[in-house]
The first five atom37 places (N, CA, C, CB, O) and aatype in JSON, in Angstrom:
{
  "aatype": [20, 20, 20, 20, 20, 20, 20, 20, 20, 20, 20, 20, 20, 20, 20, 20, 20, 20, 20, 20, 20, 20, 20, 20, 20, 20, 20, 20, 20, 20, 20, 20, 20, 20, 20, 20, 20, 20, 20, 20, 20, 20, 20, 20, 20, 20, 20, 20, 20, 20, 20, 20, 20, 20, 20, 20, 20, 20, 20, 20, 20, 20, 20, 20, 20, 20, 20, 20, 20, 20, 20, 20, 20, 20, 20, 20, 20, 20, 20, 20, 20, 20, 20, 20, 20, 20, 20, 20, 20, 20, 20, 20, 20, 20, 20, 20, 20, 20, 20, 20, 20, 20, 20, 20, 20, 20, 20, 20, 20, 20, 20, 20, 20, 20, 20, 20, 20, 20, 20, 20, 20, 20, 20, 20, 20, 20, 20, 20, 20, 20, 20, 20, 20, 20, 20, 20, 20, 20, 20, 20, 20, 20, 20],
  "atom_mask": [
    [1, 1, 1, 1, 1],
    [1, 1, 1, 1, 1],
    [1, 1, 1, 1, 1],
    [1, 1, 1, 1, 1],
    [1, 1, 1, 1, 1],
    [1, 1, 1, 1, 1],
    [1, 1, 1, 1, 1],
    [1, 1, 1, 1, 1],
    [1, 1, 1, 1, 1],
    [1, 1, 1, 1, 1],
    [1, 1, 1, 1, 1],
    [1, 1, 1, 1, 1],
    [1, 1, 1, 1, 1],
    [1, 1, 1, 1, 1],
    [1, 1, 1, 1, 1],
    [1, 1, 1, 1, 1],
    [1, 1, 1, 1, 1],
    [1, 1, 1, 1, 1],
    [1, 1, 1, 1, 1],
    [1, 1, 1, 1, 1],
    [1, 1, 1, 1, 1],
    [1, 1, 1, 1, 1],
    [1, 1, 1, 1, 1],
    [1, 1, 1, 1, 1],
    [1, 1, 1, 1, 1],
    [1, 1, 1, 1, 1],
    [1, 1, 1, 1, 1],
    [1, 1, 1, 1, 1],
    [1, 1, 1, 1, 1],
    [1, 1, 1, 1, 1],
    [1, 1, 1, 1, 1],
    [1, 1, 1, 1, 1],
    [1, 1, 1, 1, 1],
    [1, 1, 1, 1, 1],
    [1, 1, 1, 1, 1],
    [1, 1, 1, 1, 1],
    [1, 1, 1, 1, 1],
    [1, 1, 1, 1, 1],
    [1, 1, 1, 1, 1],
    [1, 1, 1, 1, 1],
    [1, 1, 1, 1, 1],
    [1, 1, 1, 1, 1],
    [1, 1, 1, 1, 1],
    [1, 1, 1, 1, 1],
    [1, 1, 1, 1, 1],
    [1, 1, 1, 1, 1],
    [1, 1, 1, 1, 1],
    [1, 1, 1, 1, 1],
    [1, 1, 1, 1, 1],
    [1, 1, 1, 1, 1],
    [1, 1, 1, 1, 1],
    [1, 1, 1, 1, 1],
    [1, 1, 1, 1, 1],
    [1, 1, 1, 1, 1],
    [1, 1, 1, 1, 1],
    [1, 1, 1, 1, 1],
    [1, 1, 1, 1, 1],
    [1, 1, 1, 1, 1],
    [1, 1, 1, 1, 1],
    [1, 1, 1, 1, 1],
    [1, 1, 1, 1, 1],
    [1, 1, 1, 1, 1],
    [1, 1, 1, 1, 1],
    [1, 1, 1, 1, 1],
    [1, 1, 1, 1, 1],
    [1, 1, 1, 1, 1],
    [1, 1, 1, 1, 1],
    [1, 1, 1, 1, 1],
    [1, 1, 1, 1, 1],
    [1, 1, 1, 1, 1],
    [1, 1, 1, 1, 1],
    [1, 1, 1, 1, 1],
    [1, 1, 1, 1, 1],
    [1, 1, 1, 1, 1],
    [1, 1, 1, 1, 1],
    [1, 1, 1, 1, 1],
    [1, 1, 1, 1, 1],
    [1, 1, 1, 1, 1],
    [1, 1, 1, 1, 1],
    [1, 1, 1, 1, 1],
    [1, 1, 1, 1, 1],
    [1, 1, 1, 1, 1],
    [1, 1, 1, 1, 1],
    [1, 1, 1, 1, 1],
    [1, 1, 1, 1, 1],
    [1, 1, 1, 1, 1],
    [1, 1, 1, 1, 1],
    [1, 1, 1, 1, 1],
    [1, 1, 1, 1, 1],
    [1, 1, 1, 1, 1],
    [1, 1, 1, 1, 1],
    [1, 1, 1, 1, 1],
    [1, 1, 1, 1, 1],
    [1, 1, 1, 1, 1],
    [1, 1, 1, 1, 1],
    [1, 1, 1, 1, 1],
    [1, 1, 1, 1, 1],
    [1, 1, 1, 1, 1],
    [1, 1, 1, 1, 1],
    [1, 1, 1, 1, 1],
    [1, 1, 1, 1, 1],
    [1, 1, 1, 1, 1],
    [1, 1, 1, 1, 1],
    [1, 1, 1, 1, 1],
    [1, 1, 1, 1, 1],
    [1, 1, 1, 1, 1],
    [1, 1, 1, 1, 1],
    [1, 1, 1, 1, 1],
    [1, 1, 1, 1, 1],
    [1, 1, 1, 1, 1],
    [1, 1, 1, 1, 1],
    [1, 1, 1, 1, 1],
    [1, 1, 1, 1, 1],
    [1, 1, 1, 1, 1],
    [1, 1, 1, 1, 1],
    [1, 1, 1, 1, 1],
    [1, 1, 1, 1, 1],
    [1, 1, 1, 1, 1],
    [1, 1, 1, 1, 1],
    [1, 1, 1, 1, 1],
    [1, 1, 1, 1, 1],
    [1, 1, 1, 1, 1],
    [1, 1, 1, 1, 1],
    [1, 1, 1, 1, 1],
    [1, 1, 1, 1, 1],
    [1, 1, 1, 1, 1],
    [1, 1, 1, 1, 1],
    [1, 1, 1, 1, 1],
    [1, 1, 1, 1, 1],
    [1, 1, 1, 1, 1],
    [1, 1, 1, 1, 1],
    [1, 1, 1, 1, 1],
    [1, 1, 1, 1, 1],
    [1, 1, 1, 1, 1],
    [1, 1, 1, 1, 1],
    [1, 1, 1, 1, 1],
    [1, 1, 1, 1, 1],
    [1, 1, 1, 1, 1],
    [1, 1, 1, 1, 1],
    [1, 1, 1, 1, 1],
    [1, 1, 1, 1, 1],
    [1, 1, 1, 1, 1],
    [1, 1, 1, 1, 1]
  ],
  "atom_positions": [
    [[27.21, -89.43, 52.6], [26.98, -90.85, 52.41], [25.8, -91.33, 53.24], [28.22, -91.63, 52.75], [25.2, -92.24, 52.68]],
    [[25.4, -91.05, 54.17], [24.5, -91.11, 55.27], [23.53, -90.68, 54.74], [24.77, -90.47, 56.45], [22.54, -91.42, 54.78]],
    [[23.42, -89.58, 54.15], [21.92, -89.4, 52.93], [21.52, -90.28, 52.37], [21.98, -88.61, 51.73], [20.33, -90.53, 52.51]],
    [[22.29, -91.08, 51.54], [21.99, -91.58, 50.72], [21.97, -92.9, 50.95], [22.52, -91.21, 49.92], [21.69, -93.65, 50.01]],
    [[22.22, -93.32, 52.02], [21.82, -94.65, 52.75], [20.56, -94.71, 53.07], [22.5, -94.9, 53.94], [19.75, -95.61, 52.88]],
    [[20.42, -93.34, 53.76], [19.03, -93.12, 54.58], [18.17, -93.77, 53.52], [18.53, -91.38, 55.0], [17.52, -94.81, 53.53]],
    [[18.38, -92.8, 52.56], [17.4, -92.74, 50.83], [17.02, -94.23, 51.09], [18.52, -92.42, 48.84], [16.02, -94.63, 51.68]],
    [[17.76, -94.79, 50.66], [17.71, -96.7, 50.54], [17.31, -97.38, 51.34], [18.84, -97.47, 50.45], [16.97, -98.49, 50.94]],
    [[17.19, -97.17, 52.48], [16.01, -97.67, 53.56], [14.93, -96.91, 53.75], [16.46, -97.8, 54.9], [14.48, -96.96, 54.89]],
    [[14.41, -96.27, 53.02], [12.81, -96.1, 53.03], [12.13, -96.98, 52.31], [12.34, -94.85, 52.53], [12.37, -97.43, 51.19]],
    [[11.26, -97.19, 53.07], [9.6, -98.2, 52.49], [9.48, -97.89, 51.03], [7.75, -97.55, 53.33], [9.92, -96.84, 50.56]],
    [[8.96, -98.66, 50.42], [8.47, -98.28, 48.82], [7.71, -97.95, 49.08], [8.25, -99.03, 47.69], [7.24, -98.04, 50.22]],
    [[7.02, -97.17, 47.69], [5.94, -96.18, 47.63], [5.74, -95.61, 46.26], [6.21, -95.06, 48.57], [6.43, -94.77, 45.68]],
    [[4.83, -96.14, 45.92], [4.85, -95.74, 44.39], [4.72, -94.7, 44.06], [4.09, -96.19, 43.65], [5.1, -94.59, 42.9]],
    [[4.27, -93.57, 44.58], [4.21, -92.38, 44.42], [5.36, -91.2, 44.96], [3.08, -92.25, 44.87], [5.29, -89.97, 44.95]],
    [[6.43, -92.16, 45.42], [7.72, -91.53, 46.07], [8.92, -92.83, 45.55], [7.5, -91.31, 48.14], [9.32, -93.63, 46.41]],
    [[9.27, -92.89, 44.54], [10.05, -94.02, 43.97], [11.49, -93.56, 44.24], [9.73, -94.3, 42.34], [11.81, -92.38, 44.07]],
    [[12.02, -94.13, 44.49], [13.68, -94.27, 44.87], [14.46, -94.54, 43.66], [14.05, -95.55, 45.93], [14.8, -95.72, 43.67]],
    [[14.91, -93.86, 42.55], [15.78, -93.94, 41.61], [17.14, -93.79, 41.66], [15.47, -93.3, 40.92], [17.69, -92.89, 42.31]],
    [[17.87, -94.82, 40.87], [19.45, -94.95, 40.86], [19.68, -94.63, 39.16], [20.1, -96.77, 41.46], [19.14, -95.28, 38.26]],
    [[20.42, -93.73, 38.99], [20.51, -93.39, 37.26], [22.21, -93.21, 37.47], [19.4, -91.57, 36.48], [22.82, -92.58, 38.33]],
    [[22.53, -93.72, 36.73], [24.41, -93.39, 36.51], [24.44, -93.59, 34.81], [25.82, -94.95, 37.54], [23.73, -94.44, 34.28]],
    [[25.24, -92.8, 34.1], [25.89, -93.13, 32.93], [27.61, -94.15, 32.97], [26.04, -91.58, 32.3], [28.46, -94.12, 33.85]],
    [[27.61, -94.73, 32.03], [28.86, -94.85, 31.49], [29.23, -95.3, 30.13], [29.43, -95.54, 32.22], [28.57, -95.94, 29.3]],
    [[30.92, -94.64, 30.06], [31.01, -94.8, 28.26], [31.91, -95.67, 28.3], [31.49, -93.47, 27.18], [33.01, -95.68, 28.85]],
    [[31.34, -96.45, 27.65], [32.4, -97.84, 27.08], [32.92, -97.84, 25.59], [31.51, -99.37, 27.14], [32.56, -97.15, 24.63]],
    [[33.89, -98.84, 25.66], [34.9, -98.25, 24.36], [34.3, -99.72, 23.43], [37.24, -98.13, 24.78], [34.17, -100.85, 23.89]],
    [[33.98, -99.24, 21.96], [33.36, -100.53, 21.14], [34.76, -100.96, 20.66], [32.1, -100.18, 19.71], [35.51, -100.05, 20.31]],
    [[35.2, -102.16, 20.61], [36.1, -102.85, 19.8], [36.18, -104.03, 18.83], [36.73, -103.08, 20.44], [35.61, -105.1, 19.04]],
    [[36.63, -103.88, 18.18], [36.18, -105.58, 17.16], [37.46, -105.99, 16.46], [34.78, -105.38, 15.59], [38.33, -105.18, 16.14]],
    [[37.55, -107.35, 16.22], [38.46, -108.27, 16.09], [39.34, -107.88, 14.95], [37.86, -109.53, 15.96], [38.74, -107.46, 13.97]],
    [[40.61, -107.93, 14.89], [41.54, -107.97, 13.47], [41.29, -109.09, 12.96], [43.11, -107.86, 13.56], [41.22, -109.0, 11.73]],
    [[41.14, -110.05, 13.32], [41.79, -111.64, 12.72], [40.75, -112.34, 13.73], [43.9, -112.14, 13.07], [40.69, -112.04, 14.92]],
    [[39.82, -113.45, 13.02], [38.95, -114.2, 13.52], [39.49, -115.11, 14.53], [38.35, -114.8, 12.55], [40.57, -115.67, 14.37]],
    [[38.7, -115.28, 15.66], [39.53, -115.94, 16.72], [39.88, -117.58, 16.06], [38.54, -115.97, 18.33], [39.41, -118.13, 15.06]],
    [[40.76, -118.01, 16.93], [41.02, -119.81, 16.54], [39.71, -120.38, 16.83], [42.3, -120.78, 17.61], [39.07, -119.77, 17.68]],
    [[39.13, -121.49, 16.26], [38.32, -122.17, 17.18], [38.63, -123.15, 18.01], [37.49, -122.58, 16.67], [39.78, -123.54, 18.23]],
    [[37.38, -123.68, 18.62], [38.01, -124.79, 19.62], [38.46, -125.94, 18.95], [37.02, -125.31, 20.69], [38.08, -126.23, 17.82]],
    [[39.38, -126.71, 19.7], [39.5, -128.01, 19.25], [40.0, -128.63, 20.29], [40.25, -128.21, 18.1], [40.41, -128.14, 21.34]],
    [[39.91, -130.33, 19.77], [40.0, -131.29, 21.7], [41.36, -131.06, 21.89], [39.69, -133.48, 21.92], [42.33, -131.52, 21.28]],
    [[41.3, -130.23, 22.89], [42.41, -130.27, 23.67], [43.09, -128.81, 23.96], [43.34, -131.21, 22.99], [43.86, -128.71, 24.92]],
    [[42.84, -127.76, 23.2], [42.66, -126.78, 22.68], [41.54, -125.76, 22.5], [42.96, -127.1, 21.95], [40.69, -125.69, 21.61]],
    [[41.79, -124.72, 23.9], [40.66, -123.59, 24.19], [40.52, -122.72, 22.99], [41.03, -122.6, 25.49], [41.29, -123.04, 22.09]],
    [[39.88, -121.88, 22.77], [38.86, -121.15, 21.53], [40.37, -119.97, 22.3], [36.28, -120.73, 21.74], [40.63, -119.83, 23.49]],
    [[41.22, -119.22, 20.88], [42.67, -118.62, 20.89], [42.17, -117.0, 20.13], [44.04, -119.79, 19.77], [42.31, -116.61, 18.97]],
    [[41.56, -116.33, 21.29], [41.46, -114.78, 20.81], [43.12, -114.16, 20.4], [40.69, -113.75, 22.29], [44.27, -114.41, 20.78]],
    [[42.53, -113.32, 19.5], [44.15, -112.5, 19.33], [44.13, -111.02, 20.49], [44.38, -111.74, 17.21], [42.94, -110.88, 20.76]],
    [[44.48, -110.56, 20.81], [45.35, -109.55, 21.48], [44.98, -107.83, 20.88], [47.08, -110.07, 21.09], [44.59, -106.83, 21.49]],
    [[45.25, -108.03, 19.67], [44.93, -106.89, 18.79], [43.28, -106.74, 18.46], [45.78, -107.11, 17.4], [42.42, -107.6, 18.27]],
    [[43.23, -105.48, 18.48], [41.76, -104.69, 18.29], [41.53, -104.06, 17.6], [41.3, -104.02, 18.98], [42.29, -103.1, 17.76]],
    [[40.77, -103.85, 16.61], [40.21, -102.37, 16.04], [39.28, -101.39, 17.02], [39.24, -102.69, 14.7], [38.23, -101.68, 17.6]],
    [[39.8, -100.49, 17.0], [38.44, -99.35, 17.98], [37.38, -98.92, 17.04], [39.11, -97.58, 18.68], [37.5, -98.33, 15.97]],
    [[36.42, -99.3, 17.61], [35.09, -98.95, 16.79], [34.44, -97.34, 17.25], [33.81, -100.3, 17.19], [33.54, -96.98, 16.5]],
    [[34.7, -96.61, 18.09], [33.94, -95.63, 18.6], [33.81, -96.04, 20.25], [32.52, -95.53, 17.75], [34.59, -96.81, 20.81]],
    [[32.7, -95.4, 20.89], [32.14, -95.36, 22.06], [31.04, -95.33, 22.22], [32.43, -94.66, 22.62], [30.47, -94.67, 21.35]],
    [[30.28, -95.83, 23.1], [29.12, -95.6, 23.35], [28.67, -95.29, 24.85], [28.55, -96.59, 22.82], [29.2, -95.85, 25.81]],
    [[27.42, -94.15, 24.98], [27.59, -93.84, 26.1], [26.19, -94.51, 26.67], [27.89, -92.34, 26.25], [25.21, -94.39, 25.94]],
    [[25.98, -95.42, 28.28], [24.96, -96.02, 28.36], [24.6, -95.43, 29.67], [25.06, -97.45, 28.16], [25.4, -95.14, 30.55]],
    [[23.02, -95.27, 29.73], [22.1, -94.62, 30.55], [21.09, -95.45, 30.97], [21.57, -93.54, 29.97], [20.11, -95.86, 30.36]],
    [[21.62, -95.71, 32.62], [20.74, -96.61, 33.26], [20.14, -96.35, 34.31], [21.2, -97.59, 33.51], [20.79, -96.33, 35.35]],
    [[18.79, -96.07, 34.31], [18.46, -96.07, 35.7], [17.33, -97.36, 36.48], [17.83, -94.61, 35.81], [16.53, -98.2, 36.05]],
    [[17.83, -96.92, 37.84], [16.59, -98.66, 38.75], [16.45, -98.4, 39.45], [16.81, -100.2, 39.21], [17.2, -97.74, 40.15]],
    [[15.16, -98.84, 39.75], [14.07, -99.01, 41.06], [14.25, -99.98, 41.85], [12.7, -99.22, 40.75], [13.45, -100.88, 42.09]],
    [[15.51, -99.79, 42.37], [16.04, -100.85, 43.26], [15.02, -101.78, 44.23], [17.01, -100.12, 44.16], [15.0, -102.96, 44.56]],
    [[14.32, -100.75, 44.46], [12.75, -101.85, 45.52], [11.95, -102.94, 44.67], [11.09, -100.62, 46.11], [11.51, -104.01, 45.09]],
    [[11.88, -102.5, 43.63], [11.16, -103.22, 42.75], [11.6, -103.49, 41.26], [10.02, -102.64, 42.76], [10.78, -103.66, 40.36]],
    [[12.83, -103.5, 41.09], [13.59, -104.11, 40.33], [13.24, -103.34, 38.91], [13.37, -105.67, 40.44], [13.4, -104.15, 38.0]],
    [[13.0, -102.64, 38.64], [12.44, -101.96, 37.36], [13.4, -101.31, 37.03], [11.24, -101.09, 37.42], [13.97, -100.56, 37.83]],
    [[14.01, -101.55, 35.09], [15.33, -100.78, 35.35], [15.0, -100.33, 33.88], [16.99, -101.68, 35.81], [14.07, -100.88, 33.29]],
    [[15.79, -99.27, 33.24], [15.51, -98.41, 31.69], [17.27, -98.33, 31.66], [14.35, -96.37, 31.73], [18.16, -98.12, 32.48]],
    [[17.18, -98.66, 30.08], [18.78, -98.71, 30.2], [18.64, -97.89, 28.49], [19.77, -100.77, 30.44], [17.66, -98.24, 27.84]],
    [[19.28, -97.21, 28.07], [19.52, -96.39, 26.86], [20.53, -96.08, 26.32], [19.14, -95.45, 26.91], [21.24, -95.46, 27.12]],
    [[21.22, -96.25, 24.86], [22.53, -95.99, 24.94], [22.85, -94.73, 23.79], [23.33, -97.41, 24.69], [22.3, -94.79, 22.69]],
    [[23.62, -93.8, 24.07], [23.97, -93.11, 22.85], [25.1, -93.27, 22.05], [23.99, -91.99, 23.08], [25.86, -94.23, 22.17]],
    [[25.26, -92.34, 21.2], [26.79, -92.12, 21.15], [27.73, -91.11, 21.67], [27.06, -92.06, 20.04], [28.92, -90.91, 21.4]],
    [[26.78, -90.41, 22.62], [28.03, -88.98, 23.66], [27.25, -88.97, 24.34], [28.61, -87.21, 23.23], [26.13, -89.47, 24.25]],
    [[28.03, -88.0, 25.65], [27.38, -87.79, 26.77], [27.25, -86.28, 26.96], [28.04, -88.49, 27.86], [28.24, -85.71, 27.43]],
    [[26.21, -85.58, 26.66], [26.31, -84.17, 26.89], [24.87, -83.63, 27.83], [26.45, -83.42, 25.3], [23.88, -84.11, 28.38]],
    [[25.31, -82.75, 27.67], [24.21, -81.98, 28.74], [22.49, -82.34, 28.4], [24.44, -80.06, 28.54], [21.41, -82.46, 28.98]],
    [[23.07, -82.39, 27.11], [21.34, -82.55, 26.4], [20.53, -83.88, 26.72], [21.37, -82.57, 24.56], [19.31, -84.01, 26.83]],
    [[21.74, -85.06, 26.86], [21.21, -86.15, 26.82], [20.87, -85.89, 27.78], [21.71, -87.2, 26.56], [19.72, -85.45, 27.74]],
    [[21.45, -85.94, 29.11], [20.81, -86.2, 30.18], [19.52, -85.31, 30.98], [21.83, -86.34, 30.89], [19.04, -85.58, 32.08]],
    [[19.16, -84.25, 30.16], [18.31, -83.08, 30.79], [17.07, -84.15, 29.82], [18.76, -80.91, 30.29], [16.14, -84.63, 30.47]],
    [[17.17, -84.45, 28.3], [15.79, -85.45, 27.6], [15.62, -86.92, 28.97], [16.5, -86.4, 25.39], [14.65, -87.46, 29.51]],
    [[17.09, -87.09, 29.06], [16.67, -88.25, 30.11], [15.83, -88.2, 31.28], [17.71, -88.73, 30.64], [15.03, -89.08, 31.58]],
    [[16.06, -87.06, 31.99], [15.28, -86.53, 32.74], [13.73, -86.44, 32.85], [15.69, -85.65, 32.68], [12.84, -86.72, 33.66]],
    [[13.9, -85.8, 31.37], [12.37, -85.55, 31.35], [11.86, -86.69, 30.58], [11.9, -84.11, 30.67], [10.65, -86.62, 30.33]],
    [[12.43, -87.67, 30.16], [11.04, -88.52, 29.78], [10.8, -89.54, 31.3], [11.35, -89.74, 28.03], [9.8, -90.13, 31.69]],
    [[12.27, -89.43, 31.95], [12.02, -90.01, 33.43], [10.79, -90.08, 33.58], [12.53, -89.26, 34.58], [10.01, -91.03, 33.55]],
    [[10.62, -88.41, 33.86], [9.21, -87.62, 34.45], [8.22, -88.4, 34.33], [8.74, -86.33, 33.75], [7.59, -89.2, 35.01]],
    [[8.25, -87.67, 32.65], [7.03, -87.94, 31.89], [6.38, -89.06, 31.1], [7.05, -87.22, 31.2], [5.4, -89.03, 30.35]],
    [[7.29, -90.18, 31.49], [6.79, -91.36, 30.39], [7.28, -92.18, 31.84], [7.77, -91.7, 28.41], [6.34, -91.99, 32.62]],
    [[7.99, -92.75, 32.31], [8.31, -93.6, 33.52], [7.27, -93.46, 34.76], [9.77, -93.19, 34.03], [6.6, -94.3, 35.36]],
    [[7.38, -92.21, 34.89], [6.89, -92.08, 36.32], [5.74, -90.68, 36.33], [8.41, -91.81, 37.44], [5.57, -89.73, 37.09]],
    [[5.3, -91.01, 35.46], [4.11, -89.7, 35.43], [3.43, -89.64, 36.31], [3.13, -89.61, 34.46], [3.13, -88.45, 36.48]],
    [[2.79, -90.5, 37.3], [2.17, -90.6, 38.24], [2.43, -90.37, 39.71], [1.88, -91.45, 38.04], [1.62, -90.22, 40.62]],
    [[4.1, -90.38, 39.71], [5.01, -90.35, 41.02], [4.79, -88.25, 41.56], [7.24, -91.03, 40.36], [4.89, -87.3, 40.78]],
    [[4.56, -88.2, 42.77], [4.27, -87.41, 43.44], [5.91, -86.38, 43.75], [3.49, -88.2, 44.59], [6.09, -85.17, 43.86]],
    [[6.84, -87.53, 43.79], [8.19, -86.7, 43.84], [8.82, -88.27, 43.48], [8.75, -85.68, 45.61], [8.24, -89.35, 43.42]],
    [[10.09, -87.95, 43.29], [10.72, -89.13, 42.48], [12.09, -88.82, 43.85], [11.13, -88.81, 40.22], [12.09, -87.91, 44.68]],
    [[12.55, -89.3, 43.77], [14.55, -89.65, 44.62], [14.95, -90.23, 44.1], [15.06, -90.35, 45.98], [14.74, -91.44, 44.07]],
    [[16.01, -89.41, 43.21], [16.84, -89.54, 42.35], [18.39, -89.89, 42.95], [16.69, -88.36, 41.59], [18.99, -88.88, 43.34]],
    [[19.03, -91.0, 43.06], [20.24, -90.92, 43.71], [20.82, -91.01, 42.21], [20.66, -92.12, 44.99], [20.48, -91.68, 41.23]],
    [[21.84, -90.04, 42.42], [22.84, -90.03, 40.91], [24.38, -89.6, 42.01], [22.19, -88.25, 39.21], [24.56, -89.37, 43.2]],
    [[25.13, -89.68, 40.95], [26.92, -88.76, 40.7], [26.0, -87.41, 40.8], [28.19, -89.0, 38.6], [24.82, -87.13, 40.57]],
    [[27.49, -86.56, 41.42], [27.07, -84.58, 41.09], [28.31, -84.42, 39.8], [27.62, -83.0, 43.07], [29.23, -83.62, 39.96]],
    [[28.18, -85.4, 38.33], [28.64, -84.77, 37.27], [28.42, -83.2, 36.84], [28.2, -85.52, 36.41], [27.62, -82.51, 37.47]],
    [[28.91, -82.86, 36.11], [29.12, -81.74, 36.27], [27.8, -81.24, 34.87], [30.91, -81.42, 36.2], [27.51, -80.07, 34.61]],
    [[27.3, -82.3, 34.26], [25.79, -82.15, 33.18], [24.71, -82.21, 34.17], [25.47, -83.58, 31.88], [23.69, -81.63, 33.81]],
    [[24.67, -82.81, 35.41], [23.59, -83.15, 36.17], [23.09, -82.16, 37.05], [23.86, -84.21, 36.86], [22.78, -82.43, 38.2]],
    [[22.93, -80.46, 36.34], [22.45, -79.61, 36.45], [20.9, -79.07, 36.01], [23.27, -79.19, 36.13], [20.46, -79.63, 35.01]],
    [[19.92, -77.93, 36.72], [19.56, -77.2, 36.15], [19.58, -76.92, 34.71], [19.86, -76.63, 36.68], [18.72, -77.24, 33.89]],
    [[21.02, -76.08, 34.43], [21.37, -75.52, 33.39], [21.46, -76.37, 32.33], [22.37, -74.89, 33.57], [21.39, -75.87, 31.21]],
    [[21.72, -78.42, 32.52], [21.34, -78.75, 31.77], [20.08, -78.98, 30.79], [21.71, -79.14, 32.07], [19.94, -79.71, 29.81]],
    [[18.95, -77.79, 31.67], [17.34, -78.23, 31.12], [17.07, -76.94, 30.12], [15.9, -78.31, 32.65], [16.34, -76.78, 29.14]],
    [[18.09, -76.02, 30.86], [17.57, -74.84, 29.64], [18.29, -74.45, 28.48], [17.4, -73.52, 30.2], [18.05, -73.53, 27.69]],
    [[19.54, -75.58, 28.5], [20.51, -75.49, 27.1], [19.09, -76.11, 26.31], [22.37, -76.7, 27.02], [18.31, -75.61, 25.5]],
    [[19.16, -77.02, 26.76], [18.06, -78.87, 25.89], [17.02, -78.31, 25.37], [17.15, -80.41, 27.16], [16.7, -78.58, 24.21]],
    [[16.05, -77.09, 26.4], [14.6, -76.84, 26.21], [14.36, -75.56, 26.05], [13.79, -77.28, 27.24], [15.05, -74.83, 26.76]],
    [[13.23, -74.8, 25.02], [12.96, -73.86, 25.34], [12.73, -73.18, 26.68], [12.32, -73.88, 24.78], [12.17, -73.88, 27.53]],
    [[13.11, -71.73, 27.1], [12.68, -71.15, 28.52], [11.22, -72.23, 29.8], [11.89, -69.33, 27.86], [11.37, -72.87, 30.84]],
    [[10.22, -71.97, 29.13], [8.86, -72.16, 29.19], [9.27, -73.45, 29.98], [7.91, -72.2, 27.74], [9.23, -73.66, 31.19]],
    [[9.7, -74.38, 28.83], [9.67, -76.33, 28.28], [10.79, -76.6, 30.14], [11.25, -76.96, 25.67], [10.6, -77.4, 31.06]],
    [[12.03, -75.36, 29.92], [12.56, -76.07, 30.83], [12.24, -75.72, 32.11], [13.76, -76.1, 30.69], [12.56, -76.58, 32.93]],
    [[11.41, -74.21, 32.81], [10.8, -73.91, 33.54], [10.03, -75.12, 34.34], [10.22, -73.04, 32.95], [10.23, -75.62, 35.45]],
    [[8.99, -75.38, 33.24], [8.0, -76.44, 33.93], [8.35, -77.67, 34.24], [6.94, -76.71, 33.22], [7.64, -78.36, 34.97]],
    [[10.09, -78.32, 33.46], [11.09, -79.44, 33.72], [11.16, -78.79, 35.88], [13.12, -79.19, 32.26], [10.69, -79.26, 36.91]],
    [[11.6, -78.17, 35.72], [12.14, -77.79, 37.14], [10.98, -77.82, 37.76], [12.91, -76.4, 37.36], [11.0, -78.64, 38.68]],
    [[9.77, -77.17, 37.62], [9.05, -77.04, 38.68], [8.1, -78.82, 38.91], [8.03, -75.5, 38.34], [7.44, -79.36, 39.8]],
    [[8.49, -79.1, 37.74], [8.2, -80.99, 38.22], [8.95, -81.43, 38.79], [8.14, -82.13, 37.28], [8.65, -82.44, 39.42]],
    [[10.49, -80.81, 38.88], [12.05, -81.7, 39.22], [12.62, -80.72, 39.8], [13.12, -82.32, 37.93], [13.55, -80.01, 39.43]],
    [[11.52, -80.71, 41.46], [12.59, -80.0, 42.24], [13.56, -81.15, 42.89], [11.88, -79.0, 43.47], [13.3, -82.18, 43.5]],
    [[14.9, -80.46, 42.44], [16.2, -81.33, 43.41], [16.89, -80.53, 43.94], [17.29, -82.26, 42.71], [17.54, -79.67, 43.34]],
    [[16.85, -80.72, 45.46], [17.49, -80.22, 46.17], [18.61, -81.04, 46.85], [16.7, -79.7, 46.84], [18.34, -81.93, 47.66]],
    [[20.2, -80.63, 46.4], [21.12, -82.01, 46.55], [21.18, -81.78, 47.66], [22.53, -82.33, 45.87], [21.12, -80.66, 48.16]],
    [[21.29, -82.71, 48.18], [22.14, -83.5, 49.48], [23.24, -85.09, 49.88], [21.01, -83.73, 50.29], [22.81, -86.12, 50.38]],
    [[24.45, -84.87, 49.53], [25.65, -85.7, 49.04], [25.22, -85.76, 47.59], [25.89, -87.27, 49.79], [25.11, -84.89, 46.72]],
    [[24.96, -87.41, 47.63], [24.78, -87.77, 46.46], [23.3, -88.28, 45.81], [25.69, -88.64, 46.39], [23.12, -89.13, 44.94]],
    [[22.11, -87.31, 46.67], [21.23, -88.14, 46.27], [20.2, -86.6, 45.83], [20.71, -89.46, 47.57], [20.42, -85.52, 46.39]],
    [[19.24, -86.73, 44.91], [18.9, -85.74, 44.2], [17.24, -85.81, 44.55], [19.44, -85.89, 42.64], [16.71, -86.9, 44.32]],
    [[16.63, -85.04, 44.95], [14.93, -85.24, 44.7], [14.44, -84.39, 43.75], [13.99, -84.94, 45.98], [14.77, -83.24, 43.46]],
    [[13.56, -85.18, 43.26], [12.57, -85.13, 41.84], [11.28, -85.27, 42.35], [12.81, -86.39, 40.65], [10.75, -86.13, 43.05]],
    [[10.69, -83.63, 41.55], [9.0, -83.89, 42.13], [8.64, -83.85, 41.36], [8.14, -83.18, 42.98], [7.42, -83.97, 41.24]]
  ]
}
């Protein structure tokens, strides 16, 4: 935990950016029966009952120093998503960043091995040698 505090009190630096990325899957639901509306005297009367629509899984990461945030949603959460997430991190967000600090969860997709299911040998090779992370608790570095 002390890592990753540390992480959060360093100076900004645009070329050493401090990233926060977490997923989560939320459950879609939608109405059986149209709610009541309002009337005087009388609050707007949701019903109780739901239809389940599916899930969706949402991918957010922020630049807590400078408020910059990418939010993406799928419909699952697998290894693949998050190794493409990764790399457009890299390569479309922060192309310019010298090493990135990545504070994430140690899920169990937020591997290596998630870059060489996703990418050819080569594709995910050169993922790693841009994204060295070497964990420590919970906070990940990205070069």
């Amino acid at each position: 935990m002390e890592d990753v505090l540390a992480i959060y009190a360093l100076p900004y630096d645009p070329y050493y950016p401090v990233i926060c990325m977490d997923e989560s899957c939320k459950q879609l639901i939608g109405e059986v029966r149209e709610p009541m509306p309002y009337k005087p005297g009388r609050p707007l009367r949701i019903d109780d009952e739901y239809v389940r629509n599916g899930v969706a899984e949402i991918f957010l990461e922020v630049e807590p120093l400078t408020g910059k945030r990418h939010v993406a949603v799928s419909a699952h959460r697998a290894r693949t998503d998050w190794a493409r997430w990764i790399k457009g991190m890299l390569n479309e967000r922060y192309p310019d960043a010298t090493k990135v600090c990545l504070v994430m969860d140690n899920l169990n997709t937020h591997t290596a091995a998630s870059l060489y299911e996703t990418f050819p040998p080569e594709e995910a090779l050169d993922t790693r040698r841009a994204a060295r992370y070497p964990l420590h608790s919970q906070a990940w570095q990205l070069a």
